[in-house]
C-alpha positions as YAML, in Angstrom:
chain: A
units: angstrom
residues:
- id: 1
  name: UNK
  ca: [-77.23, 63.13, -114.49]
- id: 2
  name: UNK
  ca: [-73.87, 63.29, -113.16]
- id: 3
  name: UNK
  ca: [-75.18, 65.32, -110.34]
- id: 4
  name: UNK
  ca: [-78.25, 62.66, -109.06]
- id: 5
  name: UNK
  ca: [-75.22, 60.07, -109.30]
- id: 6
  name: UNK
  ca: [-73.23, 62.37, -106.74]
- id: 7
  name: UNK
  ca: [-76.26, 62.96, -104.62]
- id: 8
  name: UNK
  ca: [-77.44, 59.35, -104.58]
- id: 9
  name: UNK
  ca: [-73.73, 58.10, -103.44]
- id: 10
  name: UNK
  ca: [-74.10, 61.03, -100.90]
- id: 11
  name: UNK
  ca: [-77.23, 59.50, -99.43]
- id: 12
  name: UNK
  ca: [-75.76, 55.88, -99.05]
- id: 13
  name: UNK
  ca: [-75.58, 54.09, -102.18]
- id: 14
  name: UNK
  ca: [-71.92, 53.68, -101.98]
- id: 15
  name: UNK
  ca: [-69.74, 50.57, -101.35]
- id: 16
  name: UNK
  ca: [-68.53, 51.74, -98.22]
- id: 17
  name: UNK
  ca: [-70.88, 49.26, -95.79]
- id: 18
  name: UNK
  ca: [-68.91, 46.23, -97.94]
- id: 19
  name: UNK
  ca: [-65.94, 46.96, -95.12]
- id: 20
  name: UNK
  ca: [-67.61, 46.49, -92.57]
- id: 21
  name: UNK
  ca: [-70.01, 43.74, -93.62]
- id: 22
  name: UNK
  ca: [-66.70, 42.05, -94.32]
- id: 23
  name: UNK
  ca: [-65.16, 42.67, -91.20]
- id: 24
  name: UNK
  ca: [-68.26, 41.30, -89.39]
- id: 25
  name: UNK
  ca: [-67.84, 38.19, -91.52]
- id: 26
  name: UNK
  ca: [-63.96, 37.82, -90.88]
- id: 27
  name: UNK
  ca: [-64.55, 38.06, -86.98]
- id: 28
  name: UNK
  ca: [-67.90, 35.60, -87.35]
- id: 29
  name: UNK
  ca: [-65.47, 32.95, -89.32]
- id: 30
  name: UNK
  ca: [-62.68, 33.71, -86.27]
- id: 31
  name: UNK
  ca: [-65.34, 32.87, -83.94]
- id: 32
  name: UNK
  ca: [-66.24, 29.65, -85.35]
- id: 33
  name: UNK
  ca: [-62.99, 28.63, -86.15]
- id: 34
  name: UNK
  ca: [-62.13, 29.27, -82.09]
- id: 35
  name: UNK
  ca: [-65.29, 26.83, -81.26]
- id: 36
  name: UNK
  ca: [-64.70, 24.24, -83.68]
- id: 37
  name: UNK
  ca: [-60.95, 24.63, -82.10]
- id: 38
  name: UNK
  ca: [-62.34, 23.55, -78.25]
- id: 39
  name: UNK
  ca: [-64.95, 20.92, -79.52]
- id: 40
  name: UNK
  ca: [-62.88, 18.19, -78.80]
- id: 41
  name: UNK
  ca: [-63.70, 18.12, -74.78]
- id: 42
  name: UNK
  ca: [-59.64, 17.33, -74.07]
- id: 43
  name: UNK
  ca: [-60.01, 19.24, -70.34]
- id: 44
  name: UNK
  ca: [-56.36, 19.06, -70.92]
- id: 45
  name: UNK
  ca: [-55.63, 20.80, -74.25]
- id: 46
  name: UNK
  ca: [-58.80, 22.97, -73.85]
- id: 47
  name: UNK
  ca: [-57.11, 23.88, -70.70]
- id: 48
  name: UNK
  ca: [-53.85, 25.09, -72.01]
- id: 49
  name: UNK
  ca: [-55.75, 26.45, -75.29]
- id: 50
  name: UNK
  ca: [-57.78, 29.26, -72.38]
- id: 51
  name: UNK
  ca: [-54.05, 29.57, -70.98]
- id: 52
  name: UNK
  ca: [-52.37, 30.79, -74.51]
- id: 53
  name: UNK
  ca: [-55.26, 32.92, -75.51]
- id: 54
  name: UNK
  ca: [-55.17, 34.50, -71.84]
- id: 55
  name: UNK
  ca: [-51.55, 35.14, -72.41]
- id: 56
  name: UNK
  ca: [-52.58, 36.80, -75.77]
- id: 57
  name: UNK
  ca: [-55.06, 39.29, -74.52]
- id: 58
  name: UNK
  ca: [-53.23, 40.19, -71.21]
- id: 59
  name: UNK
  ca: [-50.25, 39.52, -72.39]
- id: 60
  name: UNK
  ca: [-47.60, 40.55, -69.54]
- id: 61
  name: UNK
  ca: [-50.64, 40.90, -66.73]
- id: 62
  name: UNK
  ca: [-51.13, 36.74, -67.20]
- id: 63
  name: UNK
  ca: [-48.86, 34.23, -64.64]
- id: 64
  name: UNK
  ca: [-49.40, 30.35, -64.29]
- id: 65
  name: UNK
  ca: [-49.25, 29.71, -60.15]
- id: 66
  name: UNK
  ca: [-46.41, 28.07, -61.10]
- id: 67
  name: UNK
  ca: [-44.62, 31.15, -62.22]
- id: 68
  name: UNK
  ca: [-46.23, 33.07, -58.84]
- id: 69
  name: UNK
  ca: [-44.55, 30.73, -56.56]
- id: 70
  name: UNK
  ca: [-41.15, 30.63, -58.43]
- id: 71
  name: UNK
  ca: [-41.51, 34.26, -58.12]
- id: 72
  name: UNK
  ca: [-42.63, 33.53, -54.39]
- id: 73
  name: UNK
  ca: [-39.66, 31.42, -54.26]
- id: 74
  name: UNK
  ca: [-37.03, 33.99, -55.25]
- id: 75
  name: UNK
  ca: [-38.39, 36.85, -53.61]
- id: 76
  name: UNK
  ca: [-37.96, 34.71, -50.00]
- id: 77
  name: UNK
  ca: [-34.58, 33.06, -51.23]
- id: 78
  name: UNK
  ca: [-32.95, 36.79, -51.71]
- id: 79
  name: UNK
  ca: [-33.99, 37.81, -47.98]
- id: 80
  name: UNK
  ca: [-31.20, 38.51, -46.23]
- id: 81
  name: UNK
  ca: [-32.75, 37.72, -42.94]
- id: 82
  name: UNK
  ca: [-34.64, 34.40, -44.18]
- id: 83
  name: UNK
  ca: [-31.55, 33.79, -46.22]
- id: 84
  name: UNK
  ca: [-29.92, 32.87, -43.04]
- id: 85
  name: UNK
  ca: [-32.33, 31.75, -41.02]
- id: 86
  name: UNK
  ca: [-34.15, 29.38, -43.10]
- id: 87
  name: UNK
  ca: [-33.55, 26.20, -45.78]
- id: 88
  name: UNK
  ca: [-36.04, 27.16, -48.63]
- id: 89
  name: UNK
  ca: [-37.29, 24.16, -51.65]
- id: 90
  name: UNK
  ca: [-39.76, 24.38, -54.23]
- id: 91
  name: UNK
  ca: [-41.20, 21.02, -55.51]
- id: 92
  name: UNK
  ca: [-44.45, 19.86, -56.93]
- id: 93
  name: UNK
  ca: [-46.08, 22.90, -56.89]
- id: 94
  name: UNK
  ca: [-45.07, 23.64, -52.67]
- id: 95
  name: UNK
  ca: [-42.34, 25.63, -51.22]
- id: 96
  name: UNK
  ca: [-40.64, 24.76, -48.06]
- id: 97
  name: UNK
  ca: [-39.55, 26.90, -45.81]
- id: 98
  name: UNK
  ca: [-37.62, 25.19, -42.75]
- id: 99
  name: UNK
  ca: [-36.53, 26.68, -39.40]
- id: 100
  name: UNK
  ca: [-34.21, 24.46, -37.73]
- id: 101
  name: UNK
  ca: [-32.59, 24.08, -34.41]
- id: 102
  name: UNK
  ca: [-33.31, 27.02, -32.15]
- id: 103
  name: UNK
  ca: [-34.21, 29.75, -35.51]
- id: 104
  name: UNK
  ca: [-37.83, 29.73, -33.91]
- id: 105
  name: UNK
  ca: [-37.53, 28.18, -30.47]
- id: 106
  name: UNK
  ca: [-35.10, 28.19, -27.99]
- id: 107
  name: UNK
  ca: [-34.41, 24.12, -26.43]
- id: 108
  name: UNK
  ca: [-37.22, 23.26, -24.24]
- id: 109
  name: UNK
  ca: [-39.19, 26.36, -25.30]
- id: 110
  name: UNK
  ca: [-42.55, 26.69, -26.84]
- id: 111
  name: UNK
  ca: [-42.82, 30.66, -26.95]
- id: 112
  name: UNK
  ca: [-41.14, 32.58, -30.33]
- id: 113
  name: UNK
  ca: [-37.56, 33.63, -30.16]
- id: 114
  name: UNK
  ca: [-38.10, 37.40, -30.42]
- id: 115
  name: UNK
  ca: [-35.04, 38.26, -32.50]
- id: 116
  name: UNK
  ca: [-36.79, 35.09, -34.55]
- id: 117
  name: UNK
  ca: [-40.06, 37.55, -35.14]
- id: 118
  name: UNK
  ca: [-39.19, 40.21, -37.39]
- id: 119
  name: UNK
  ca: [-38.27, 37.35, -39.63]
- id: 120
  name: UNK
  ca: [-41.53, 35.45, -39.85]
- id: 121
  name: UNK
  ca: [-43.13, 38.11, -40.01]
- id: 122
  name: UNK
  ca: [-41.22, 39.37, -43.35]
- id: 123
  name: UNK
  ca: [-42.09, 35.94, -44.22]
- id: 124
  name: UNK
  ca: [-45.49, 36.46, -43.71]
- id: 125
  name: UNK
  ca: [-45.66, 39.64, -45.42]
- id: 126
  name: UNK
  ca: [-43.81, 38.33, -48.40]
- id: 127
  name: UNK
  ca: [-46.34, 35.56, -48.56]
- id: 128
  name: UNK
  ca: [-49.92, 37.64, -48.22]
- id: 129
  name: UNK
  ca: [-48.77, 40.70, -50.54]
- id: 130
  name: UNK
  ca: [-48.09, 38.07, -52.76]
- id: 131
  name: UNK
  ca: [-51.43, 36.51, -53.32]
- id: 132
  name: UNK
  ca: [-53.24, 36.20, -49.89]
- id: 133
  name: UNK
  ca: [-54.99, 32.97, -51.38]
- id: 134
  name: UNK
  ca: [-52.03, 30.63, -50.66]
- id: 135
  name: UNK
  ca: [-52.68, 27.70, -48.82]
- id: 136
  name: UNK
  ca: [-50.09, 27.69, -45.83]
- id: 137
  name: UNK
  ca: [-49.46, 24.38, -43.99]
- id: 138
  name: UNK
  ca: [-47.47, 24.38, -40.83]
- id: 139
  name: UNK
  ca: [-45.45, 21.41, -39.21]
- id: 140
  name: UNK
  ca: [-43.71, 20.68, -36.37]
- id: 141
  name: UNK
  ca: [-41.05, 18.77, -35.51]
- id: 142
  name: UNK
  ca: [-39.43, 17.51, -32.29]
- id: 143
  name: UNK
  ca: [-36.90, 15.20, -31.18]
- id: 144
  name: UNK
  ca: [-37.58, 12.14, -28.73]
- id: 145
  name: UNK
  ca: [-36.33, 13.94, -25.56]
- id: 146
  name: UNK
  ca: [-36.95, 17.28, -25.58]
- id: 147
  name: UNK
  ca: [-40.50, 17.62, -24.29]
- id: 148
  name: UNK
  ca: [-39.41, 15.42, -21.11]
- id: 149
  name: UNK
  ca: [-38.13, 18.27, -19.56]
- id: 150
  name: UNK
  ca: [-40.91, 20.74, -20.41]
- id: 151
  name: UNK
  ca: [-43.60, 20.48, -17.69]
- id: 152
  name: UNK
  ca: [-47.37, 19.76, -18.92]
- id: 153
  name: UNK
  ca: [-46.04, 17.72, -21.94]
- id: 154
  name: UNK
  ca: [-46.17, 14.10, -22.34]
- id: 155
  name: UNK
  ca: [-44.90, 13.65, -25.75]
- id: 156
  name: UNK
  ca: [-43.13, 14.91, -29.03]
- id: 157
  name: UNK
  ca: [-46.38, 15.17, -30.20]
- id: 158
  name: UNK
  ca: [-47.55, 17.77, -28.39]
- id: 159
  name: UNK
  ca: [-44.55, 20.06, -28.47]
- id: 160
  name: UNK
  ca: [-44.75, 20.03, -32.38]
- id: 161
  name: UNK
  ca: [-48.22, 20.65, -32.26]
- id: 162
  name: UNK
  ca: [-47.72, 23.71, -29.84]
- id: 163
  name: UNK
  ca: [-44.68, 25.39, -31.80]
- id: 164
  name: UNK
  ca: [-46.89, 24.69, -35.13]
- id: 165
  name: UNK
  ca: [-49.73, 26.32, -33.39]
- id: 166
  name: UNK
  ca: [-47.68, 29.22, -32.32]
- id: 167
  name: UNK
  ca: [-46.45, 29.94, -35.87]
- id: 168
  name: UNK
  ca: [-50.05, 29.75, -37.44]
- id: 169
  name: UNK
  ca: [-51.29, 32.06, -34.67]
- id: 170
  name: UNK
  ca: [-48.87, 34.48, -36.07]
- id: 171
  name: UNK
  ca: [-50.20, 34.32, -39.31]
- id: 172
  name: UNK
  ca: [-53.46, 35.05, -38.08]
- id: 173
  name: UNK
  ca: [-52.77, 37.71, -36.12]
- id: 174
  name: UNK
  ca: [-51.01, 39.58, -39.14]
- id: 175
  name: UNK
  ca: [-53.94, 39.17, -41.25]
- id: 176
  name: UNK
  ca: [-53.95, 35.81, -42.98]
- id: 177
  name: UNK
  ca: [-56.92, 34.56, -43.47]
- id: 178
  name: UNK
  ca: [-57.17, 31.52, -41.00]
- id: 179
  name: UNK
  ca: [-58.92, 29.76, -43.57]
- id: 180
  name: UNK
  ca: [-56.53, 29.26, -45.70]
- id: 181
  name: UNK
  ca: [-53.97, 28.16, -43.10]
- id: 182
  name: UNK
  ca: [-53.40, 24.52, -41.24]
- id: 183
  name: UNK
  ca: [-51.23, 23.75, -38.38]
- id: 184
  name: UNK
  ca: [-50.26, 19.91, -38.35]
- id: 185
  name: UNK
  ca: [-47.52, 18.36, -35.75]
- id: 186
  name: UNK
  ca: [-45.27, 15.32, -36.72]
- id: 187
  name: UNK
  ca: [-43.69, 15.04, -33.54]
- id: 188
  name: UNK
  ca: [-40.49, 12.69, -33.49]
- id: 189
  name: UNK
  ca: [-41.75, 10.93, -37.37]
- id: 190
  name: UNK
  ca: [-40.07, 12.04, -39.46]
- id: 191
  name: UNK
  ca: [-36.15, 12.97, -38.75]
- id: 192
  name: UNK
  ca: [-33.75, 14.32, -41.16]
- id: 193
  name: UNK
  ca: [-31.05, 13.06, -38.87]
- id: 194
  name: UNK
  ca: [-30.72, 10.10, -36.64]
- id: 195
  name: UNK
  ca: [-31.19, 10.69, -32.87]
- id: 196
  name: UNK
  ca: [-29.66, 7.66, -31.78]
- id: 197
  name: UNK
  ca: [-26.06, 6.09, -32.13]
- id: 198
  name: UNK
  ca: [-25.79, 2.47, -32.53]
- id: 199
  name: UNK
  ca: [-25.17, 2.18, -29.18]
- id: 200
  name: UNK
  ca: [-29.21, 4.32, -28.16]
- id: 201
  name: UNK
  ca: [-27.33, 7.14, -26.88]
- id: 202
  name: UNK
  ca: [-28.36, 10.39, -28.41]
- id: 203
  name: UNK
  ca: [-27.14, 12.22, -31.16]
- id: 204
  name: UNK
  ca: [-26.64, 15.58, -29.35]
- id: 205
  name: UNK
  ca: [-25.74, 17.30, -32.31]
- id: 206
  name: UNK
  ca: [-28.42, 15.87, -34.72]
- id: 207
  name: UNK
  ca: [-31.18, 16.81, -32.26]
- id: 208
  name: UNK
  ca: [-31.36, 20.73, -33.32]
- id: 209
  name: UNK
  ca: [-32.01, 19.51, -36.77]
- id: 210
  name: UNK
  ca: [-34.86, 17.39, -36.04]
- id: 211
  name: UNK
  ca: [-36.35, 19.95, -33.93]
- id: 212
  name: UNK
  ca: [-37.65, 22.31, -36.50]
- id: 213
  name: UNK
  ca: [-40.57, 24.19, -38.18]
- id: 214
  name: UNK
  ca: [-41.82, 23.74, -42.06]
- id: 215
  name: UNK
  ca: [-44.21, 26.34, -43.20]
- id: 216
  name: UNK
  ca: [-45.36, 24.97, -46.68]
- id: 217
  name: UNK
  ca: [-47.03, 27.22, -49.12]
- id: 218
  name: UNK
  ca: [-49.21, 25.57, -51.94]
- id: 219
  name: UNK
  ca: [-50.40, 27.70, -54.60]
- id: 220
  name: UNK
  ca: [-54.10, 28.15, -54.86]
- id: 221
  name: UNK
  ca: [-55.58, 26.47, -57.58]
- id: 222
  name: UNK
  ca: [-59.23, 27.47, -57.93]
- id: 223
  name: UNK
  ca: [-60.91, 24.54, -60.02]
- id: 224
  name: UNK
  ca: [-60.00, 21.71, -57.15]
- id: 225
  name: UNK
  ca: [-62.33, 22.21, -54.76]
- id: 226
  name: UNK
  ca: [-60.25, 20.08, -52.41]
- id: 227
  name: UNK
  ca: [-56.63, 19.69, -51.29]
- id: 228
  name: UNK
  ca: [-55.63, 16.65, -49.93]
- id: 229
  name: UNK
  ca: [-52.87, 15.13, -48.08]
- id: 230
  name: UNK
  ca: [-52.74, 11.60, -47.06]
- id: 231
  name: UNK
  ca: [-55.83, 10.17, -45.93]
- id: 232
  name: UNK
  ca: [-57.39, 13.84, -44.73]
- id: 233
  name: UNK
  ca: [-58.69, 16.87, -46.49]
- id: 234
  name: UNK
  ca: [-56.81, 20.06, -45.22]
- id: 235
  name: UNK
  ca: [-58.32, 22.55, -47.37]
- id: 236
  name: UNK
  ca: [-62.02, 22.81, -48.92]
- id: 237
  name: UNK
  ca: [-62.39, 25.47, -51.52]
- id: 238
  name: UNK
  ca: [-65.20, 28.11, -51.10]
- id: 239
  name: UNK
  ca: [-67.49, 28.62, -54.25]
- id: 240
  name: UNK
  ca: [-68.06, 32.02, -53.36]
- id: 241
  name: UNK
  ca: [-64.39, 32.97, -51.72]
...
């Protein structure tokens, strides 16, 4: 008798499918739990719920956009030649990087400073290898007099929207997609200095620091299909990028 027992346990009619039936049930009861866990429709908390359990499974390979563009952020600030060249700010989710004075342009110039080049271009670099989604805004900036002695122009308008232009066209031309790039000219607007003295004469030293270029990187975030600024849409979002 002791013999059928052995041969019938040998043909199957063990215990040993209990272990696995019951770790079938234990990942079934996980699985509810997990739904039952997003049924409250909070886009918020189900939101950062997705986040923590895509930090769990990819553990170091997962990084918010906001950790991307302080990392973005750092790897520009420790530049040497940007370090120098350039005033860099991260806030709400944009970093600003400003050339002032003649960085970019020389006065009354609308062509790149060549020893300016290998700079933004390291810039440019820097940004694409980093995630070549990035939504790059570029602005320029001009003081009230400067374009009066440049032939062909008939405001501050137009020489921040040529230097702006300039830039972008240097992101293109180094691979960025031009989609994902905008080139937007405040002319005389917005001044981080005043041009004037009480008495209307110019500021001569302020002027270099009004005349400047802001390249703006905002992180892509892929479940706004639009970016907006003001009254305009810069950006639309591709379903299919």
């Amino acid at each position: 008798m002791a013999i059928k027992r052995e041969k019938k346990e040998e043909d199957g009619g063990g215990d040993d499918w209990l272990v696995s039936y019951a770790d079938m049930m234990t990942l079934i009861a996980c699985f509810f739990i997990l739904m039952m866990a997003f049924a409250n429709y909070d886009p918020a908390g189900f939101t950062k719920k997705a986040e923590e359990l895509s930090k769990s499974f990819n553990k170091d390979k997962y990084k918010s956009s906001d950790l991307k563009l302080k990392e973005l952020t750092e790897e520009v600030s420790k530049h040497p030649d940007l370090k120098k060249k350039a005033k860099i700010t991260i806030k709400d989710s944009e970093l600003a990087i400003t050339f002032s004075g003649s960085v970019l342009f020389e006065n009354k110039s609308a062509k790149i400073e060549k020893n300016s080049i290998p700079a933004l271009d390291t810039l440019i670099d820097i940004i694409r290898s980093r995630d070549p989604n990035y939504k790059v805004i570029i602005e320029g900036h001009s003081d009230p007099y400067e374009f009066r002695e440049m032939p062909g122009l008939d405001s501050a308008w137009e020489l921040g929207a040529l230097r702006s232009a300039k830039v972008l066209a240097r992101f293109e031309y180094l691979g960025f997609n031009p989609k994902k790039l905008v080139s937007v000219t405040k002319g005389d607007t917005e001044p981080v200095a005043e041009n004037v003295d009480e008495k209307g004469l110019p500021i001569l030293e302020n002027l270099p620091l009004n005349r400047r270029v802001i390249i703006k990187v905002i992180e892509p975030i892929s479940d706004a299909k639009k970016v907006k600024f003001g009254l305009g849409v810069y950006f639309n979002e591709e379903t299919n990028p």
